[in-house]
C-alpha positions as CSV (number, residue, x, y, z in Angstrom):
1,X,26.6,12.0,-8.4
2,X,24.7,10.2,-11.1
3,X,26.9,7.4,-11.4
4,X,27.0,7.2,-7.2
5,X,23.0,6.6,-7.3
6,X,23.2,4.2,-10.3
7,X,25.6,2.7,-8.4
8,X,23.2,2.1,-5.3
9,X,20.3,1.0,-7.4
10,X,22.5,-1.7,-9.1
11,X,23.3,-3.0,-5.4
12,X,19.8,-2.5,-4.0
13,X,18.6,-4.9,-7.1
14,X,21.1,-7.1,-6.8
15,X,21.0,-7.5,-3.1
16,X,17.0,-8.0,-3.4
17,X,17.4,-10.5,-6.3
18,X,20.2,-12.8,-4.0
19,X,17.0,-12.4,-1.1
20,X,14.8,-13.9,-3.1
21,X,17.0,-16.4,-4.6
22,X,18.3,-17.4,-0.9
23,X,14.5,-17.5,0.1
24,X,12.9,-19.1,-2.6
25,X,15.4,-21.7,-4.1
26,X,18.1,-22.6,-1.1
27,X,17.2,-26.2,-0.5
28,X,15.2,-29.0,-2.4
29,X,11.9,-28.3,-0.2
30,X,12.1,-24.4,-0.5
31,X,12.8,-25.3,-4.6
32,X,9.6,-27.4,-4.4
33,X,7.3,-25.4,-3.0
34,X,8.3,-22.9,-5.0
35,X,7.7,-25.1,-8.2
36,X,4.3,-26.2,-7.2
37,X,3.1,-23.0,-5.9
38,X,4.3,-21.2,-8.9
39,X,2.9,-23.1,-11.4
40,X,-0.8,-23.1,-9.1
41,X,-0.6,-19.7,-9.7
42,X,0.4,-20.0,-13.4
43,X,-3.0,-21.8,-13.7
44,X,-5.0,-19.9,-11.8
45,X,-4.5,-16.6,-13.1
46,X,-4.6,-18.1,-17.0
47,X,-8.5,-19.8,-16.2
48,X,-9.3,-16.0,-14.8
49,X,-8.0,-14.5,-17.5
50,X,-9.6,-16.8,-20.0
51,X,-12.6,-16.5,-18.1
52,X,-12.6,-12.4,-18.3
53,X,-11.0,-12.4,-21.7
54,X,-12.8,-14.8,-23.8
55,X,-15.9,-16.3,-21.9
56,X,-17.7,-13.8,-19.8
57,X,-20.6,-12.0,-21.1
58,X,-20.0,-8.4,-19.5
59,X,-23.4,-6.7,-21.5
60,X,-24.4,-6.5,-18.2
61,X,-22.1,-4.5,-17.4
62,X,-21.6,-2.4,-20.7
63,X,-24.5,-1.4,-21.4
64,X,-25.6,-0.1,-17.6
65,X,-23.0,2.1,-16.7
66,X,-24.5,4.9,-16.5
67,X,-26.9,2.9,-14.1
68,X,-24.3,1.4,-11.9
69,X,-22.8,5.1,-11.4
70,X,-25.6,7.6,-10.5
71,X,-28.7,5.1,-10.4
72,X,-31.9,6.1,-12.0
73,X,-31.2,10.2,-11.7
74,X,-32.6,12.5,-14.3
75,X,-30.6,12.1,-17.9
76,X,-31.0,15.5,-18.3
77,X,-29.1,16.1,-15.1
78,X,-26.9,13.3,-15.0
79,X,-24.0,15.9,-15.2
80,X,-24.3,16.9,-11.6
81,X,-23.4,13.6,-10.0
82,X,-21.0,13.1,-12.6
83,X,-19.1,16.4,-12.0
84,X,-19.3,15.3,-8.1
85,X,-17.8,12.2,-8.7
86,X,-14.3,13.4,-10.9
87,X,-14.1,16.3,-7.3
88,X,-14.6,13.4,-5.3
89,X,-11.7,11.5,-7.4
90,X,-9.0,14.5,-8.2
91,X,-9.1,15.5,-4.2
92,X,-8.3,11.7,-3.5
93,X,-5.8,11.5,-5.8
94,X,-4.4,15.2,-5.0
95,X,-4.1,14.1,-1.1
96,X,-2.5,10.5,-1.8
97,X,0.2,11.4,-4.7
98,X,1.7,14.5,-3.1
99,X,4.9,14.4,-1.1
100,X,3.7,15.3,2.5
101,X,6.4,18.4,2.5
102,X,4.6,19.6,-0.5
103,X,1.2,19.4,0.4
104,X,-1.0,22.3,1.5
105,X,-2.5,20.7,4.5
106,X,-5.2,24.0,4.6
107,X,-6.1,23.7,1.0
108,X,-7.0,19.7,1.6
109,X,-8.6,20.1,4.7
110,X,-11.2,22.7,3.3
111,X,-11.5,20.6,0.0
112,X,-12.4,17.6,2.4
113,X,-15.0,19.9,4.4
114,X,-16.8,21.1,1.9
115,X,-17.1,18.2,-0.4
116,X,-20.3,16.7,1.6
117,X,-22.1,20.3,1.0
118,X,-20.9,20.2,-2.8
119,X,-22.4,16.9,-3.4
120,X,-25.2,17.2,-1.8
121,X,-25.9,20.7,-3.5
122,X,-25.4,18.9,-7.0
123,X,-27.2,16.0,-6.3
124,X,-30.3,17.3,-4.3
125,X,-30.3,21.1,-6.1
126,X,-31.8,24.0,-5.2
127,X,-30.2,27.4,-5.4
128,X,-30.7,27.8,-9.1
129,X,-30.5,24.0,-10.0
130,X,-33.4,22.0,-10.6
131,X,-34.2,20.0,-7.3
132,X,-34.3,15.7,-7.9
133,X,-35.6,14.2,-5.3
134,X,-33.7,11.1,-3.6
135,X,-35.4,8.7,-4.6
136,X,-33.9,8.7,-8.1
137,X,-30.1,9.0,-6.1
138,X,-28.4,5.7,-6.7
139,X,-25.4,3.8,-7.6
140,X,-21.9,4.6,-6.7
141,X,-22.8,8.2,-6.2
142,X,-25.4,7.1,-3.3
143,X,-22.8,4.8,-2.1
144,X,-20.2,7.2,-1.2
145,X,-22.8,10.1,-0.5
146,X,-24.2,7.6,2.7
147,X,-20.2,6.8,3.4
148,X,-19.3,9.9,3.5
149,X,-22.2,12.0,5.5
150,X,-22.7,8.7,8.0
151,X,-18.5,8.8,8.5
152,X,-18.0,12.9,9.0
153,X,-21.5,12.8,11.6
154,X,-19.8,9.7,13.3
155,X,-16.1,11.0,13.8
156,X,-17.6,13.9,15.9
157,X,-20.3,11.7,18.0
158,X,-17.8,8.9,18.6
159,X,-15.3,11.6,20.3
160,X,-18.0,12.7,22.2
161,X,-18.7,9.3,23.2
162,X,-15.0,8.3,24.2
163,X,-14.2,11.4,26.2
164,X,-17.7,10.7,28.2
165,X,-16.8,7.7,28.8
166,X,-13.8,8.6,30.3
167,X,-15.5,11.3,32.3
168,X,-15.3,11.8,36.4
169,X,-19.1,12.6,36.5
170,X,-20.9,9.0,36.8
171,X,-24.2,9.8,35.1
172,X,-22.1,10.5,31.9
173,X,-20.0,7.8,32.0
174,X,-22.3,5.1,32.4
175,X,-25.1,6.8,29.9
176,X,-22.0,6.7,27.1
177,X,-21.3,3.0,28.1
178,X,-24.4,2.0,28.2
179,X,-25.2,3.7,25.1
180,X,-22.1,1.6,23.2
181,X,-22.8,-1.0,24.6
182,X,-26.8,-1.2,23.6
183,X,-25.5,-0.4,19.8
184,X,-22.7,-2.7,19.6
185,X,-24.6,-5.3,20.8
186,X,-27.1,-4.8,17.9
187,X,-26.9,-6.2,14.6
188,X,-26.4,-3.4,11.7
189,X,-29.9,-4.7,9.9
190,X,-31.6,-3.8,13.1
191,X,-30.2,-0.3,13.4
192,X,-31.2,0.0,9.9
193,X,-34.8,-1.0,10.1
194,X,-35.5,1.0,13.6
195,X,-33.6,4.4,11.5
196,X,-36.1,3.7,9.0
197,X,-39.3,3.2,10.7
198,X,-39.1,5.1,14.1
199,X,-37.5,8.3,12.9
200,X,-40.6,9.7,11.1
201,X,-42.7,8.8,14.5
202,X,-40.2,11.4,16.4
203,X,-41.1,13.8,13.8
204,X,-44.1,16.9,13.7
205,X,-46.9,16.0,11.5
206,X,-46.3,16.7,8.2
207,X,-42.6,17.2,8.9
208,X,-40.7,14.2,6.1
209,X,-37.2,13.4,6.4
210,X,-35.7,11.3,3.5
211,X,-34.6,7.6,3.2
212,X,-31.6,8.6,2.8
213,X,-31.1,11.0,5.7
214,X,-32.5,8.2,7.8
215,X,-30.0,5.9,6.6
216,X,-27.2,8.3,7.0
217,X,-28.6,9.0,10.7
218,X,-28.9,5.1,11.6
219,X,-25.4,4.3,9.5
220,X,-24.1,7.2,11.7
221,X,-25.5,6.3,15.0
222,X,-24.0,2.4,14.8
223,X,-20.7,3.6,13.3
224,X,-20.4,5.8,16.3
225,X,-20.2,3.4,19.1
226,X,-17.2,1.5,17.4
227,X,-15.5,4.8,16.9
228,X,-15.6,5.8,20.2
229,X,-13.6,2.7,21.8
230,X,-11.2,3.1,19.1
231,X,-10.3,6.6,19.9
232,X,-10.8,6.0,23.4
233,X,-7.8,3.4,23.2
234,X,-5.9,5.9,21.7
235,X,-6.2,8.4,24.1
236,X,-5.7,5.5,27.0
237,X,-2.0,5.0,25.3
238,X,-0.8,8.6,25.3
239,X,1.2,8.8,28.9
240,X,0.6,10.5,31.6
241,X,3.9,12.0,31.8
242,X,2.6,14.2,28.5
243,X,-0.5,15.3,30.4
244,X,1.6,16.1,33.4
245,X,3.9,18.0,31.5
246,X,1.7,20.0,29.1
247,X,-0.1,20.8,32.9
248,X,3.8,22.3,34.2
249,X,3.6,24.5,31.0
250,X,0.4,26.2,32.1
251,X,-1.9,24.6,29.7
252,X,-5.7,23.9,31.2
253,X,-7.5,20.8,30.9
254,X,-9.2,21.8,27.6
255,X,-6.1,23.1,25.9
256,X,-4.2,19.2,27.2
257,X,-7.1,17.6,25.1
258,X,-7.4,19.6,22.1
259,X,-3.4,20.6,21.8
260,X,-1.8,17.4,23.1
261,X,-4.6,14.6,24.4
262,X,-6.5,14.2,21.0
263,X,-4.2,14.3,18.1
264,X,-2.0,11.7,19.6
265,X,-5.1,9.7,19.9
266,X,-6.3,10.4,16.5
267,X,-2.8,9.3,15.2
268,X,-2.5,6.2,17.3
269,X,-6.9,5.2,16.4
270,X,-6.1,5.9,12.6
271,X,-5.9,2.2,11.7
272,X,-8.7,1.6,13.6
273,X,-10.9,4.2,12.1
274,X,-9.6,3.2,8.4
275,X,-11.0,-0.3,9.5
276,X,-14.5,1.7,10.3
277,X,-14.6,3.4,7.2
278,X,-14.1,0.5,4.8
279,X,-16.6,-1.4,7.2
280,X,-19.1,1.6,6.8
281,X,-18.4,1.4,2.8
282,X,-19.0,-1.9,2.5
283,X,-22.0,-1.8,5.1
284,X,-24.4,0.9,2.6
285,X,-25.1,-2.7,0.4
286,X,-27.5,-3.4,3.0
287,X,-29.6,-0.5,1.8
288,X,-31.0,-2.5,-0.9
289,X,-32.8,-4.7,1.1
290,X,-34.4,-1.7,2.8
291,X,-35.4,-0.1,-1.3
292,X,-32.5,2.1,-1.6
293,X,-30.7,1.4,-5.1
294,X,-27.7,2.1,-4.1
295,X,-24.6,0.0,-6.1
296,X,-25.4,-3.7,-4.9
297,X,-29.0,-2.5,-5.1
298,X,-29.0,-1.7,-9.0
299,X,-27.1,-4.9,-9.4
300,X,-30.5,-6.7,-7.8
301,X,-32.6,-4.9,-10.3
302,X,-30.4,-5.3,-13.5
303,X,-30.3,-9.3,-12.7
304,X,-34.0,-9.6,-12.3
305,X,-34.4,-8.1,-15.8
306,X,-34.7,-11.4,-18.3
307,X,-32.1,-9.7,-20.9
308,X,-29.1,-10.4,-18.1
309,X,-30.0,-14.0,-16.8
310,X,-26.9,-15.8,-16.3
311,X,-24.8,-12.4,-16.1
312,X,-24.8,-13.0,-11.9
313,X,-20.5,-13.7,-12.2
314,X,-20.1,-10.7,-14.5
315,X,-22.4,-8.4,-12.7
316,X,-20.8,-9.0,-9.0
317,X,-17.2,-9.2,-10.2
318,X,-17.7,-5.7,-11.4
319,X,-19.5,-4.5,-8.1
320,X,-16.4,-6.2,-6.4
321,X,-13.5,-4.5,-7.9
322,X,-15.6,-0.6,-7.1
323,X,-15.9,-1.9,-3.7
324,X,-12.0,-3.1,-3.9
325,X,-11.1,0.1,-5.4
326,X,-12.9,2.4,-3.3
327,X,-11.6,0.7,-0.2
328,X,-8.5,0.9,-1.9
329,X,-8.5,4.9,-2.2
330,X,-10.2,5.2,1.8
331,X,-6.8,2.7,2.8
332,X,-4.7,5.2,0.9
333,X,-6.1,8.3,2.0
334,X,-6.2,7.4,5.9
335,X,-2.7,6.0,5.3
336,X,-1.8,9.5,3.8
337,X,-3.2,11.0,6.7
338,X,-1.1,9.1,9.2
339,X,2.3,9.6,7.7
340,X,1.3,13.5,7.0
341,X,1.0,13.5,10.9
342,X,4.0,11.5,12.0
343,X,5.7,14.1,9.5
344,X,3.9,17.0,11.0
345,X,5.6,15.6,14.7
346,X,8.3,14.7,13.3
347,X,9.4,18.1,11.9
348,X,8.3,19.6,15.4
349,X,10.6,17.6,17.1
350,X,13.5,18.3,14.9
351,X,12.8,21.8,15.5
């Protein structure tokens, strides 16, 4: 049996290297190309690693790590966010690394649920830990904090959005048109600055809701409009054959949405969404012009100190790859999450 799967290896390697050779190499202009591309490459990736290896000053970066993680929080308490952060990492890697047959789909879906209220507990305290106001939140931990809370109060509002849209009853259908419409229309900045200064004027006297809570509200109110076409489009590609039979089997209307209707439409919007999230990520660097320090906002503040003039190439290469690893992980996990449900149908079927 061993032998048998060496066996295959050998001719899966040898048929990929005769690919490549026939791809590559077959023909003087193929051989060229591949010559002068090659060695483009060859010299590109040598200056870059010169560059990182030998020239770049990265005491920017080395000496402010603590800064670029969790902002200007509390030493004292810096432990909190930090303890946050390795959850935040060990569920990601938990939920992309294991085989879809062996993963507990109950145990990752609470893990998921709860790790907003776990973060937030940490970060904000209370219950026995010593409250830090947010204000002193920052960093990559106030980054994925306004990612996460803005994405989980979206997904919600954006199906409530698509199936009113879709809706028989004309007042509801044109207020959740309208109401897409108006947002998508708007630039993000705008949405921002309105979150941030016509919230509080809704609000009681002496009633004071956080910048950040603001932020997630506006980040979640813009996020939600793009949502909802997305998983409206998914919905509009399940056929009506589906409906009509899930209707024969004695199912009512709310059963066809929430048994058949809406996780085919999740699983057809995934890419969509995972296009939404990354957007969303990469959208919270916009709170630094509004005064939250969140990861491109401590950047700003470490290049205006005098000690790191010059350090602009370090600083936002090292702000780049977080922002290419943690759309990285949220590419991963939503990819995990759409193979875990073609398996999930998959197995149904063969059953």
């Amino acid at each position: 049996m061993k032998s048998k799967n060496n066996y295959k290896m050998q001719y899966g390697i040898s048929k990929i290297k005769r690919n490549l050779g026939r791809g590559l190499f077959e023909g003087p202009t193929n051989l060229i190309i591949t010559i002068s591309l090659s060695t483009i490459l060859s010299i590109i990736i040598s200056k870059i690693y010169s560059w990182i290896v030998f020239d770049a000053d990265w005491s920017v970066v080395k000496n402010n790590l603590t800064l670029f993680a969790f902002g200007s929080y509390p030493q004292v308490y810096i432990w909190r966010p930090l303890i946050w952060l390795l959850i935040v990492i060990s569920i990601s890697l938990y939920t992309i690394m294991m085989p879809s047959k062996f993963l507990n789909k109950h145990i990752v879906a609470t893990a998921w649920l709860f790790i907003l209220p776990v973060g937030i507990f940490l970060l904000a305290g209370g219950f026995g830990l010593e409250e830090v106001h947010t204000n002193n939140w920052g960093g990559i931990s106030l980054t994925l904090i306004l990612t996460i809370s803005s994405g989980l109060l979206a997904l919600p509002f954006g199906v409530l959005l698509a199936l009113g849209r879709q809706s028989n009853l004309k007042v509801l259908s044109n207020f959740c048109r309208l109401y897409i419409d108006i947002v998508r229309a708007s630039p993000l900045i705008t949405v921002l600055f309105f979150g941030q200064l016509l919230i509080p004027l809704f609000l009681p006297q002496g009633l004071e809701v956080s910048r950040v809570i603001r932020a997630i509200l506006a980040f979640a109110i813009f996020a939600a409009s793009y949502m909802a076409e997305d998983i409206r489009g998914g919905i509009q590609s399940i056929p009506k054959t589906q409906i009509e039979a899930a209707e024969a089997l004695g199912l009512n209307k709310f059963e066809c949405l929430i048994l058949i209707i809406l996780p085919q439409g999740f699983r057809v919007a995934i890419p969509s969404l995972t296009n939404q999230m990354i957007g969303l990520l990469q959208n919270t660097s916009l709170m630094a012009i509004l005064g939250l320090v969140e990861l491109l906002g401590i950047t700003r503040s470490l290049l205006a100190n005098p000690n790191y003039i010059g350090g602009y190439m370090e600083a936002y290469v090292w702000i780049g790859l977080i922002y290419w690893l943690s759309c990285t992980f949220i590419s991963a996990l939503f990819r995990k999450l759409e193979n875990n449900l073609s398996y999930n149908i998959n197995k149904s079927e063969a059953k």
